[in-house]
C-alpha positions in Angstrom: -29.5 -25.3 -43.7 -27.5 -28.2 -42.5 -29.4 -31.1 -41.5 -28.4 -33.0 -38.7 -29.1 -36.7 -39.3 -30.1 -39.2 -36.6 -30.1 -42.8 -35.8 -32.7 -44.3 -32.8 -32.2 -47.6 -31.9 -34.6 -49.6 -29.7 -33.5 -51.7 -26.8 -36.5 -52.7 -25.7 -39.8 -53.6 -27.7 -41.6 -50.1 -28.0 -45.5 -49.4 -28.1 -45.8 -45.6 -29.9 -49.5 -45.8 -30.1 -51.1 -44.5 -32.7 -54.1 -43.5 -30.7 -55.9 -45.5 -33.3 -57.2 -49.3 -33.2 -59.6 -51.9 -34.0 -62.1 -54.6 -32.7 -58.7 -57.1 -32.6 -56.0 -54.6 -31.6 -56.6 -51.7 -29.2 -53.6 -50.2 -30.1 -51.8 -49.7 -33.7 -48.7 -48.6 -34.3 -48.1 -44.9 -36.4 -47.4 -45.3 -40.1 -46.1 -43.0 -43.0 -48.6 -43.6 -46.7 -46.0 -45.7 -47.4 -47.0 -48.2 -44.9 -43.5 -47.7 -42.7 -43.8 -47.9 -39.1 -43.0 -44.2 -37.6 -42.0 -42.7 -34.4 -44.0 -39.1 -35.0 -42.2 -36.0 -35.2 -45.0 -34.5 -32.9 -44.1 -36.9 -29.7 -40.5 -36.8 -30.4 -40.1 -33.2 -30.0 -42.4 -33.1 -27.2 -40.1 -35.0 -25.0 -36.6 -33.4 -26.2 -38.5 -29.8 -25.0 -39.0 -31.7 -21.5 -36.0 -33.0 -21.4 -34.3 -29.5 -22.0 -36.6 -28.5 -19.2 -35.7 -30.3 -16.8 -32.4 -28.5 -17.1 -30.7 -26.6 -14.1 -31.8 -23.1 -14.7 -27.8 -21.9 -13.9 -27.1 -24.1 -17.2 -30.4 -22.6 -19.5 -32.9 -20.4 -18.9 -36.3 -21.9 -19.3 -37.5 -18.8 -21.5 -34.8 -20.1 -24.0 -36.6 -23.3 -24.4 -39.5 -21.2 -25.1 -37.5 -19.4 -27.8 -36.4 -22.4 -29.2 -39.3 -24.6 -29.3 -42.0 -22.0 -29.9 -44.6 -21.1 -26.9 -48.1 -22.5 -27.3 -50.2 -19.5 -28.9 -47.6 -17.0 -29.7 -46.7 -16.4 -33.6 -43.4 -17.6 -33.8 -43.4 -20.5 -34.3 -39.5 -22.8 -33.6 -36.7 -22.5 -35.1 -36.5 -26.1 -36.6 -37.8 -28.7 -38.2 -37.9 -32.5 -37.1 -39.2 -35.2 -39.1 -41.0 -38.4 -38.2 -38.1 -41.0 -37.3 -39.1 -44.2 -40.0 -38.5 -47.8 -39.7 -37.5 -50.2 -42.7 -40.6 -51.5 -44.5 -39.5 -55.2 -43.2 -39.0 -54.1 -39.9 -40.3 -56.7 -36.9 -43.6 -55.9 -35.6 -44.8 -58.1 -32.3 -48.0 -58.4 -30.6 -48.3 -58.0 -27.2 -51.7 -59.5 -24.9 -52.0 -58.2 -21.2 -54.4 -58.0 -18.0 -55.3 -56.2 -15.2 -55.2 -58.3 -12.0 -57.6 -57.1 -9.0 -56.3 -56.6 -5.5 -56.5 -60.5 -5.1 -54.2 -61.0 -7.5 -57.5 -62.3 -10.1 -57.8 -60.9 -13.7 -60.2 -58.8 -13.9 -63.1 -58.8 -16.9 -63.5 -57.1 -19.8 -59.3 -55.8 -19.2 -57.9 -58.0 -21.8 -56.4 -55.6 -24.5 -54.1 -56.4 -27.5 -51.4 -53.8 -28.7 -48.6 -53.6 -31.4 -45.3 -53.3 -30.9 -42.2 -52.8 -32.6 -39.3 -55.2 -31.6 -35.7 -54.7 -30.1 -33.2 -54.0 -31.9 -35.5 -51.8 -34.9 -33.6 -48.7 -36.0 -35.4 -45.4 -37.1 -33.9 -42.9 -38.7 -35.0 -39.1 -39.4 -33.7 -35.8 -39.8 -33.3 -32.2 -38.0 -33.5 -28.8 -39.8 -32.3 -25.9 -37.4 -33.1 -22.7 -38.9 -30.0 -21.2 -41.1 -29.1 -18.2 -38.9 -29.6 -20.3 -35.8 -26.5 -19.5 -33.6 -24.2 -22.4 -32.3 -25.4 -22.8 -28.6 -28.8 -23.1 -29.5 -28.0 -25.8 -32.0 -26.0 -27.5 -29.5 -29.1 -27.5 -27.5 -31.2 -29.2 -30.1 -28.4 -31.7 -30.1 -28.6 -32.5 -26.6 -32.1 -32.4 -26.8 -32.1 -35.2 -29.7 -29.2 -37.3 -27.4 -31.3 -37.1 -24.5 -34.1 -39.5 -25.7 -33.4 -42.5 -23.6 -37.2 -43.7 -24.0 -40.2 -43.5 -26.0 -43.9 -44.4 -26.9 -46.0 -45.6 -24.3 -45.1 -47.7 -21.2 -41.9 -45.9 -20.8 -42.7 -46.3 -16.9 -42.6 -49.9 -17.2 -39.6 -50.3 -19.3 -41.1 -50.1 -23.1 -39.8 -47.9 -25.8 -35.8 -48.2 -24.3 -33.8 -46.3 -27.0 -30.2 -45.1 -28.0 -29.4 -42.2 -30.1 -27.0 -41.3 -32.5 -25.8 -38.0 -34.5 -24.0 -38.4 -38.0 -20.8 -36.2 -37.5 -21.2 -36.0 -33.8 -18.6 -37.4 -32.1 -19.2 -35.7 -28.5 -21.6 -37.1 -26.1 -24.2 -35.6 -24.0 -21.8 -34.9 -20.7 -19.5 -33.0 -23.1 -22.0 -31.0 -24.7 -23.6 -30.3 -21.2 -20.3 -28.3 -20.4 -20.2 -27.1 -24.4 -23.9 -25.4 -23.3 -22.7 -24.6 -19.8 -20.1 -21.8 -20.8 -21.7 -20.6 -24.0 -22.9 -17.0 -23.3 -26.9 -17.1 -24.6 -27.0 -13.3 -24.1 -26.3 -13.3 -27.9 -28.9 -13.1 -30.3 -30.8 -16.5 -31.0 -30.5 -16.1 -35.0 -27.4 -14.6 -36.3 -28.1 -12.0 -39.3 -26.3 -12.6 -42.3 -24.2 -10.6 -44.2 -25.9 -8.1 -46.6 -26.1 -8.9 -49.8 -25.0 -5.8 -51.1 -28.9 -5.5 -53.1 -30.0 -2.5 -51.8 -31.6 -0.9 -55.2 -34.6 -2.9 -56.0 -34.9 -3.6 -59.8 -38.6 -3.7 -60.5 -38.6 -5.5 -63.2 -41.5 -8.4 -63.6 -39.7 -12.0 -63.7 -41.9 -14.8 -63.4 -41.0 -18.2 -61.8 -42.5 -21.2 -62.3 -42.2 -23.3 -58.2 -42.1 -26.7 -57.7 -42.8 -28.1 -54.5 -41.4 -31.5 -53.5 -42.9 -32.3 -49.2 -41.1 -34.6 -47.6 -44.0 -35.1 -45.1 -47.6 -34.4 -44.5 -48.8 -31.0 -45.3 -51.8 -29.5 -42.9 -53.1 -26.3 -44.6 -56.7 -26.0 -43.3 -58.8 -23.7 -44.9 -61.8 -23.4 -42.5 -61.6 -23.7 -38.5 -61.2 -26.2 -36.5 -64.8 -28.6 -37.0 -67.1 -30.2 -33.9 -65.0 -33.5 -33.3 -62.0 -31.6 -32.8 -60.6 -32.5 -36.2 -58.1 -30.1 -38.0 -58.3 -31.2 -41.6 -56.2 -29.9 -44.4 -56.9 -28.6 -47.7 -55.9 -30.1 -50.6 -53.7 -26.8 -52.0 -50.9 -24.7 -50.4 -52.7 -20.7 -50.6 -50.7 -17.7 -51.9 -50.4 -16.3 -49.0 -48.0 -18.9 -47.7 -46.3 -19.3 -50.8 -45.9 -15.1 -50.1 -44.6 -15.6 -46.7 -41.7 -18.8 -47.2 -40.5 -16.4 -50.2 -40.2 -13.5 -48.1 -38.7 -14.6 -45.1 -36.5 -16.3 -47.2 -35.3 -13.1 -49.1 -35.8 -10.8 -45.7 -33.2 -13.7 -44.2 -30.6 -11.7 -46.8 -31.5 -8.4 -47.2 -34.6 -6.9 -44.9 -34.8 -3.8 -47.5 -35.7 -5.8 -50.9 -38.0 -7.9 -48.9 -39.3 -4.9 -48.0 -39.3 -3.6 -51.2 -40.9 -6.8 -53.0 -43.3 -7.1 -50.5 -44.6 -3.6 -51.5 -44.2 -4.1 -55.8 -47.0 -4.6 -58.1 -44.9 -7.1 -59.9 -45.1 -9.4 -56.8 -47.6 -12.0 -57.3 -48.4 -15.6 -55.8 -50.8 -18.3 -56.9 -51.3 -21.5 -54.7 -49.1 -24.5 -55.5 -51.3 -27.1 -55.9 -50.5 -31.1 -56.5 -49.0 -32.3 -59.4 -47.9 -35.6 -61.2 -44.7 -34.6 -61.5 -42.3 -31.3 -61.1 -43.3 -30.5 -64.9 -46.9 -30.1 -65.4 -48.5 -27.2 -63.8 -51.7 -27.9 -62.1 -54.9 -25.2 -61.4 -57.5 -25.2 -59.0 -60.5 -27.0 -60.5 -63.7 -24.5 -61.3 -67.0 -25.2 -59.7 -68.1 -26.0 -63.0 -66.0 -28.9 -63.6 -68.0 -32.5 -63.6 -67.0 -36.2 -64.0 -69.1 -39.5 -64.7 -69.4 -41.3 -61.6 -68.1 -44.6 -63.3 -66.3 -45.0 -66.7 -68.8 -45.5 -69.8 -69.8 -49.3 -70.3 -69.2 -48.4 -73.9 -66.0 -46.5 -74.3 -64.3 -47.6 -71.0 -63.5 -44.0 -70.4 -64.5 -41.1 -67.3 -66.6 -38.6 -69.1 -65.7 -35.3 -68.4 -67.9 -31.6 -69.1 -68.0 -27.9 -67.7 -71.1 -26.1 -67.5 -69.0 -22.6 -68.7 -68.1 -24.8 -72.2 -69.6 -25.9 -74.8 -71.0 -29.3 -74.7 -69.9 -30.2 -77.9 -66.5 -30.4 -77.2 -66.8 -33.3 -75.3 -67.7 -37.1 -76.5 -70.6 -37.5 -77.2 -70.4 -41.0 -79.2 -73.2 -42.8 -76.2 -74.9 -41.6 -73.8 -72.6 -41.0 -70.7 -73.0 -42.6 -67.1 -74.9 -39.8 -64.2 -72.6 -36.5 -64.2 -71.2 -35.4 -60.3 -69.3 -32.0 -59.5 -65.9 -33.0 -58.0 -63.2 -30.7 -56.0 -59.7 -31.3 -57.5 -57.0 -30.2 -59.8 -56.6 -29.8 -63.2 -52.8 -31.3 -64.3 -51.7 -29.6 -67.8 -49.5 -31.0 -69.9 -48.9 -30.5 -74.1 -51.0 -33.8 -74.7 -54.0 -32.3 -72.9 -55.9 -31.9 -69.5 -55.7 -34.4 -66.6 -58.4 -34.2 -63.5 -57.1 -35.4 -60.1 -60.0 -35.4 -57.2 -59.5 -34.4 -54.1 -60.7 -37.6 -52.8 -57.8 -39.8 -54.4 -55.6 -37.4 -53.4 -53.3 -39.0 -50.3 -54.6 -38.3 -46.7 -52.5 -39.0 -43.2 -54.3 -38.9 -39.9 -53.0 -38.7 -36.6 -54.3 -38.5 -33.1 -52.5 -36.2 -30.2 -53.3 -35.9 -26.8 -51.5 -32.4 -25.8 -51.3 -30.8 -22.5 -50.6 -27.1 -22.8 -50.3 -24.1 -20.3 -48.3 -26.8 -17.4 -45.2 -24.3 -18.8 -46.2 -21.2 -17.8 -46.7 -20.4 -14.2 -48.7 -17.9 -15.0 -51.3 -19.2 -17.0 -53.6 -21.6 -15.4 -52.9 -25.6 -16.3 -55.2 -26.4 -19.4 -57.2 -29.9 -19.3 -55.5 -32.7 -21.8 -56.3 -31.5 -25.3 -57.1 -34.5 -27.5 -57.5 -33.9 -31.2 -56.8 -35.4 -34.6 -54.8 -33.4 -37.4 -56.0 -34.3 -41.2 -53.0 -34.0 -43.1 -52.3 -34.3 -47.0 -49.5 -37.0 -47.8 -46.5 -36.0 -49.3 -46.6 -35.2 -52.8 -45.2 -32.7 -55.4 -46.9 -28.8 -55.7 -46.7 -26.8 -58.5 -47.5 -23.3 -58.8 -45.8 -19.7 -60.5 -45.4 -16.7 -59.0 -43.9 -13.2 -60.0 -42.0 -11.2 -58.2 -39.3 -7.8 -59.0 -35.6 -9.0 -60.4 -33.8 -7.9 -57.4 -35.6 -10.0 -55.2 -35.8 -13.2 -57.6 -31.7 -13.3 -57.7 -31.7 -13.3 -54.5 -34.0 -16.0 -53.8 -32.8 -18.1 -56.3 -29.4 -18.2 -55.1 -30.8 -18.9 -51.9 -32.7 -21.8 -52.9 -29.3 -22.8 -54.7 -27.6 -23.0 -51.1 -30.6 -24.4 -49.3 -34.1 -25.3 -50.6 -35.3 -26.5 -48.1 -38.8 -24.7 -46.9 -41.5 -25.1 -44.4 -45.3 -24.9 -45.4 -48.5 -24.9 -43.2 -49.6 -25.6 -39.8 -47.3 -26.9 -37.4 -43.8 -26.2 -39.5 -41.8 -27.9 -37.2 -43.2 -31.2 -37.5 -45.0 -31.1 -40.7 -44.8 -29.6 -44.0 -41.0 -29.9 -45.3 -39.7 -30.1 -48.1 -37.6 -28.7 -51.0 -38.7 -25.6 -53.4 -37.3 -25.6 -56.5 -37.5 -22.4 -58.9 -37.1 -21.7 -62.5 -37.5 -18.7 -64.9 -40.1 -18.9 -67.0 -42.1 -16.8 -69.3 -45.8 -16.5 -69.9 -46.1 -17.4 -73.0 -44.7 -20.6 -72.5 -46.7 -21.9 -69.9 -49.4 -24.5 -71.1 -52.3 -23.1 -69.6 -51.8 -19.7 -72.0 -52.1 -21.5 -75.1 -55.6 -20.1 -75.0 -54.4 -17.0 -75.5 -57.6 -15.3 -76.4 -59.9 -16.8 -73.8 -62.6 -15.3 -72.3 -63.1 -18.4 -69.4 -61.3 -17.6 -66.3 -60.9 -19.6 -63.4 -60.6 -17.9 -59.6 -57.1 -19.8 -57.3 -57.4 -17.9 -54.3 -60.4 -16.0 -52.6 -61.2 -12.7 -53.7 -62.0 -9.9 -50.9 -65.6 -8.6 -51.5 -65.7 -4.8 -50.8 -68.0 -3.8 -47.6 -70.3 -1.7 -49.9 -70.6 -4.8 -52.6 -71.3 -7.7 -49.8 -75.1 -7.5 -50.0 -75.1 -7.9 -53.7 -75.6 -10.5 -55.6 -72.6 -12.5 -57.2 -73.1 -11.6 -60.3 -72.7 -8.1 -59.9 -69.2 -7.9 -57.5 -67.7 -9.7 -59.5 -68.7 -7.3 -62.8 -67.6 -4.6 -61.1 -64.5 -5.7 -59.8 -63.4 -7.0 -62.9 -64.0 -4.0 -64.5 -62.7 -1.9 -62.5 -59.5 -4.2 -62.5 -59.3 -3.9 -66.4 -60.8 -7.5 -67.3 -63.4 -6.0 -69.4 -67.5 -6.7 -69.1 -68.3 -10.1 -67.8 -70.7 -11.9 -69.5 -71.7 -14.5 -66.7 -70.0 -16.0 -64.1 -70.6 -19.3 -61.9 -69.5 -19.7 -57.9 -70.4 -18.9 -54.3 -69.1 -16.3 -51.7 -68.2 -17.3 -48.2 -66.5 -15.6 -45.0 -62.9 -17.1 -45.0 -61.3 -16.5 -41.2 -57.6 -15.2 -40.8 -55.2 -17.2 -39.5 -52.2 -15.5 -39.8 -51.6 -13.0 -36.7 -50.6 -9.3 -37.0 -48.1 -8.1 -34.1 -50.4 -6.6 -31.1 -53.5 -7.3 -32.9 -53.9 -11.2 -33.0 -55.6 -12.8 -35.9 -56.9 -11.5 -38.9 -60.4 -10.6 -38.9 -63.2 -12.6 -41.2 -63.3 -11.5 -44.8 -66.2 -12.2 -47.0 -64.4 -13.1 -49.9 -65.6 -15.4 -53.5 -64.4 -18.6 -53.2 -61.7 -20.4 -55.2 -63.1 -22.7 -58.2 -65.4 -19.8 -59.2 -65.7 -19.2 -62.9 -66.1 -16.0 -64.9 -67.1 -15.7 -68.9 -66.1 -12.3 -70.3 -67.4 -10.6 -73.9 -64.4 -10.3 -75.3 -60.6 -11.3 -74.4 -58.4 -9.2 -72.8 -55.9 -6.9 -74.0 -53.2 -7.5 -71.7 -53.5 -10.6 -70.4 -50.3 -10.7 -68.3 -50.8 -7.5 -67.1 -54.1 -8.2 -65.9 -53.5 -11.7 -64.2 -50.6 -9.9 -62.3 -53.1 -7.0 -60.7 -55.9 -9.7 -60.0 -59.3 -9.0 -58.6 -59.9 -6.9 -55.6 -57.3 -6.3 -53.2 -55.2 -8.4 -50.5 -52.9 -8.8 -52.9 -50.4 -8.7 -49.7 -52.5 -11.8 -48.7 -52.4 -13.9 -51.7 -55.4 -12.6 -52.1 -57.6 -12.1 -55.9 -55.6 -14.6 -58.4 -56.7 -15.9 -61.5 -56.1 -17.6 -64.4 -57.5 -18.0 -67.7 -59.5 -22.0 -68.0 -57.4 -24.6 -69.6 -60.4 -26.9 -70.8 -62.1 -29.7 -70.1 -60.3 -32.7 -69.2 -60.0 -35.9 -71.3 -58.3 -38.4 -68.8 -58.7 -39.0 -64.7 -55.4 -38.9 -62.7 -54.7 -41.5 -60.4 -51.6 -41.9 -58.6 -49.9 -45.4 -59.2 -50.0 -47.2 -56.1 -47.1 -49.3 -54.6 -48.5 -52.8 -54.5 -47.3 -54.2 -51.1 -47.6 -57.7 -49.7 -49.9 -57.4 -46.2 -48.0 -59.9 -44.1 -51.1 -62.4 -42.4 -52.5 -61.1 -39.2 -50.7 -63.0 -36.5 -53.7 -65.1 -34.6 -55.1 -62.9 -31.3 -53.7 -65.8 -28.8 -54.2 -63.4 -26.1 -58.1 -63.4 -26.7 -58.1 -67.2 -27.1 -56.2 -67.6 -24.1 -58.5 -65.4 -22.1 -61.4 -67.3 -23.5 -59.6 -70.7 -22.6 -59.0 -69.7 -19.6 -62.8 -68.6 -18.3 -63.9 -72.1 -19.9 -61.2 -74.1 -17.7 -61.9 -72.1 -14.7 -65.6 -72.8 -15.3 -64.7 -76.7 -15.6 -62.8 -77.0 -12.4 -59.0 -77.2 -15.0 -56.1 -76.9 -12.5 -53.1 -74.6 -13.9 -50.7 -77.8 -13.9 -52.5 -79.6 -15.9 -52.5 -76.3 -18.5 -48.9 -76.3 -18.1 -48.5 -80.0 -18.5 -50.3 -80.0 -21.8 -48.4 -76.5 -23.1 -45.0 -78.7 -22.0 -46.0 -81.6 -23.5 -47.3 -79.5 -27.1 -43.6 -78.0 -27.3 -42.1 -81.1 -27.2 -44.2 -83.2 -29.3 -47.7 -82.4 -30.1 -48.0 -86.4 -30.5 -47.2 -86.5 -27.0 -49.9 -83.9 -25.8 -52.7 -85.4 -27.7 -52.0 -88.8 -25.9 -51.8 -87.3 -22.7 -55.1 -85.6 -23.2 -56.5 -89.1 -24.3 -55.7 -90.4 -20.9 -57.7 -87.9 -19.4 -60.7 -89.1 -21.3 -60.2 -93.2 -20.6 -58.5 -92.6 -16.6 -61.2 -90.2 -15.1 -64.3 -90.7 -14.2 -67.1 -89.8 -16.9 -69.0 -87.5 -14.7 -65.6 -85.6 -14.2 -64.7 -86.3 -17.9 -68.3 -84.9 -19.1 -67.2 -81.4 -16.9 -63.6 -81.7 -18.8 -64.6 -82.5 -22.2 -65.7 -79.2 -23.6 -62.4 -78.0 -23.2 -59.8 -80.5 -23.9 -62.0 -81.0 -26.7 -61.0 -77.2 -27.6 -57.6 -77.8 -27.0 -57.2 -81.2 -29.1 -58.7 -79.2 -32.0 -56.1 -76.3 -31.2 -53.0 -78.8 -31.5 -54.0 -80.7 -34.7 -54.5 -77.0 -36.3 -51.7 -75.0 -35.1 -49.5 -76.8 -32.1 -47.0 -73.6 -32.3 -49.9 -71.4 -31.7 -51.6 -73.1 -29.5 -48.8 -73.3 -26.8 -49.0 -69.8 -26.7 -52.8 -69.8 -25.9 -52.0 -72.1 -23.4 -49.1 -70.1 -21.9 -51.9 -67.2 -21.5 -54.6 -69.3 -20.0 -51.7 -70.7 -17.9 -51.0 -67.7 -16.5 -54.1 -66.4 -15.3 -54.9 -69.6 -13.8 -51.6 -69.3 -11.3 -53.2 -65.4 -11.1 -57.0 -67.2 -10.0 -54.5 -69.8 -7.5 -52.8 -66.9 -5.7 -50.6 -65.3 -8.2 -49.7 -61.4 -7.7 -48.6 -60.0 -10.5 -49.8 -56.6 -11.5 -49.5 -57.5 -15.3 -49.6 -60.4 -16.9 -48.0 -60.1 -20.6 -46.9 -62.3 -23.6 
């Protein structure tokens, strides 16, 4: 896939809300987990689509849009992916006060609001990934689309948000590709099949791979449906069956007939990728039985660390340990031991969007604004291994030679990207076999309960199924069972119905090990293999040491002083005192001259009036003396505020009074 590079320049200061903000500022601006001010992916590709759309028809059928972008509730989703566009990390962020004015031209109360904004002149940059069969026309279109921005954020109405775009290796401008698009014949297929690869006999033969999954965004894989407060929240692992799908569609992209082929073998297995310290270590699914000391031991300085399936002696012992909590998380193997990373130290990104679906289709009635947040986890690296017959694995891996670039989760255009990496591996090598005769196995992806075992106990479904799968008798096992909804679609039938299914984490303790171990981990539990459905692996023990990611220690620039809320408040205390707007604008004058100067001028007003209009006046030039001797720069700009809605209380007309 090539990727099309782009450059956005503001020309004006833009506002692109977060949708987020606190007691001080009503609005903050979007940022990465780095801390980088972002223009989201999200509201960029939102307006390219209307700008496309707002195409004459003779030049592009809307449907083609539709193809292109993806139509709200069908399956396919489009046939790109966009990044956020991200500022430098010192770019210029302003603050920005305004008001509402009545019909008389006087603020109204309670209207005051505070915002961020980026400054003029701040340049974003992010990138475009057209599918790999896409056909030229269409990625013209998505290039006219991206050249097309001419504003963003919010307050594009009133001038905010001003922006130029530029293409790496695009050297033709909008009016030119406009004619490009006008005589290109879209009767043609949208994505061009590729050649065949000539791979038609499927060699069967069991290669493992060991995947490494490096996002270059946020990754949204939600494992359970949408919650009360319209929240969409991710899990904190990448399931099998989307692991299954991206390697699929990647080898069905080169040859439908091995994808075919693979997708039927025994020998093709996925386990979830989950996060990992690095591209080296494999990581697993933490069991249910897995606990960790709520605080490090005031003796040792260490986490303590036990699992209710293992022995207790194999753990330290030396004093007695702080209170013992289950926690959800990974465990990170290495050749020096066992790490534990928690899911809640693992990265989080939130955003807020305010969508409004079904204005696109004339048929469909107009659907209300849809406002929800999305709970995504921040990029990071996956690990995972999967198996899968030798025809298909050559191709893939000379796919991912060309192009590694993969989307993963919800939303694929705008979130989860990133690049795949695979390697050859064998069994044996991996670190979690070393126990090569254990009887501890942990579950990684939810295992389908048969309808005539659902009304028994644990215990029993999963003795039989791993007996019946070649596991051997278990000797007790630890877990729950839950219904786990489909989200994937099938053609004509919409989603996947409910499954009861044992959830992930769950632990099982055989009699005896298994004979063959490999063959065994490759069938799994159950069925749904298809699905990602009934992997295991064997325990790798208890951890010794809690992971934490290394955090980027980064200098919070001081909160620029609210002068907008000082000024408002100045100003209701100078109206209330009878204060004219000259002599506000006389003082704020006088305070960017010399602040000398202001204070003296101020002093006159205490020895020339008279004291019973000094005693109405002092409360506030008391305020304002106090103001220069701390901060004379700031101050003149709480004066320019209260200024200006003075001249708004004396017959001003403004609708919006900003600074």
């Amino acid at each position: 896939m090539s990727h099309i590079n782009f450059t956005l320049t503001l020309t004006s200061d833009g506002e692109p809300a977060s949708g987020f903000g606190t007691g001080l500022t009503d609005d903050l601006l979007p940022r990465d987990g780095r801390g980088r001010v972002i223009i989201p992916s999200t509201h960029l590709k939102g307006i390219i689509r209307e700008n496309l759309e707002t195409l004459p028809n003779k030049i592009i059928p809307t449907e083609l849009v539709d193809e292109l972008f993806g139509r709200p509730g069908s399956c396919c989703s489009a046939l790109f992916h966009l990044t956020d566009a991200t500022a430098p990390e010192d770019a210029t962020i302003i603050g920005i006060t305004r008001t509402k004015l009545n019909p008389f031209g006087v603020a109204e109360q309670t209207t005051l609001r505070s915002s961020e904004a980026i400054a003029c002149g701040t340049r974003f940059t992010g990138k475009l990934s057209p599918n790999p069969c896409l056909s030229a026309p269409y990625t013209d279109l998505l290039k006219l689309g991206i050249l097309s921005l001419f504003a963003l954020g919010g307050g594009r109405n009133r001038g905010a948000g001003a922006c130029v775009v530029t293409l790496d290796n695009e050297k033709r401008t909008p009016g030119e590709l406009i004619k490009s698009i006008a005589r290109a014949d879209f009767s043609t297929p949208t994505l061009v099949s590729p050649e065949s690869s000539g791979r038609e006999n499927v060699s069967d033969r069991r290669i493992l791979l060991k995947l490494i999954f490096t996002a270059s965004g946020p990754v949204c894989v939600p494992e359970i449906p949408v919650v009360p407060n319209n929240m969409i929240r991710s899990g904190f692992t990448i399931p099998a069956s989307a692991v299954q799908g991206a390697i699929l569609h990647r080898i069905n992209d080169v040859s439908r007939s091995v994808a075919d082929g693979c997708f039927a073998s025994k020998n093709f297995r996925a386990w979830p990728l989950n996060p990992s310290d690095n591209g080296t270590n494999l990581s697993l699914r933490a069991p249910c039985t897995h606990k960790v000391s709520k605080s490090k031991s005031p003796y040792t300085g260490k986490y303590h660390f036990k699992d209710e399936a293992i022995e207790t002696s194999d753990q330290d012992m030396v004093s007695t340990p702080p209170p013992m909590v289950s926690a959800s998380g990974v465990l990170i193997t290495d050749s020096q031991g066992v790490k534990f990373w928690k899911s809640s130290e693992m990265g989080r990104t939130i955003t807020a969007h305010g969508v409004h679906n079904g204005d696109r289709d004339k048929d469909a009635p107009a659907q209300k604004r849809n406002l929800f947040t999305v709970e995504s986890l921040s990029p990071t690296v996956f690990t995972g291994i999967i198996s899968i017959p030798e025809t298909a694995c050559e191709i893939l891996l000379e796919s991912l030679e060309k192009n590694p670039f993969v989307q993963l989760g919800k939303a694929r255009s705008v979130r989860g990207g990133g690049e795949l990496r695979a390697q050859k591996v064998e069994f044996s090598d991996l670190s979690i076999m070393k126990h090569q005769k254990s009887t501890l196995f942990i579950v990684q992806s939810p295992i389908c309960v048969p309808k005539n075992l659902e009304r028994e106990p644990l215990d029993t479904i999963i003795a039989t199924l791993a007996e019946k799968a070649g596991f051997g008798r278990v000797k007790k096992t630890w877990g729950s069972m839950t219904t786990r909804f489909g989200w994937s679609r099938e053609p004509g039938k919409g989603l996947l119905p409910p499954r009861t299914v044992i959830e992930p984490g769950t632990v099982f303790k055989l009699d005896s090990p298994v004979n063959d171990l490999e063959e065994q981990l490759i069938s799994g539990l159950s069925t749904g293999r298809e699905n990602g459905f009934g992997a295991v692996l064997p325990h790798p023990g208890v951890a010794t040491v809690l992971f934490t990611l290394e955090q980027k220690i980064r200098t919070v620039p001081k909160l620029p002083k609210n002068f907008g809320k000082e000024g408002f408040e100045l100003w209701q205390d100078a109206k209330d005192r009878w204060l004219s707007a000259s002599q506000i604008s006389r003082v704020r004058e006088l305070v960017s001259l010399d602040a000398n100067k202001a204070l003296a001028y101020l002093e006159r007003q205490r020895t020339d009036r008279p004291d019973k209009i000094w005693d109405r006046w002092k409360g506030v030039i008391n305020k304002i003396e106090t103001g220069i001797l701390t901060d004379s720069e700031h101050m003149a700009k709480v004066l320019k505020v209260c200024q200006d809605l003075l001249v708004a209380d004396e017959g001003g007309n403004s609708d919006e009074i900003s600074v």
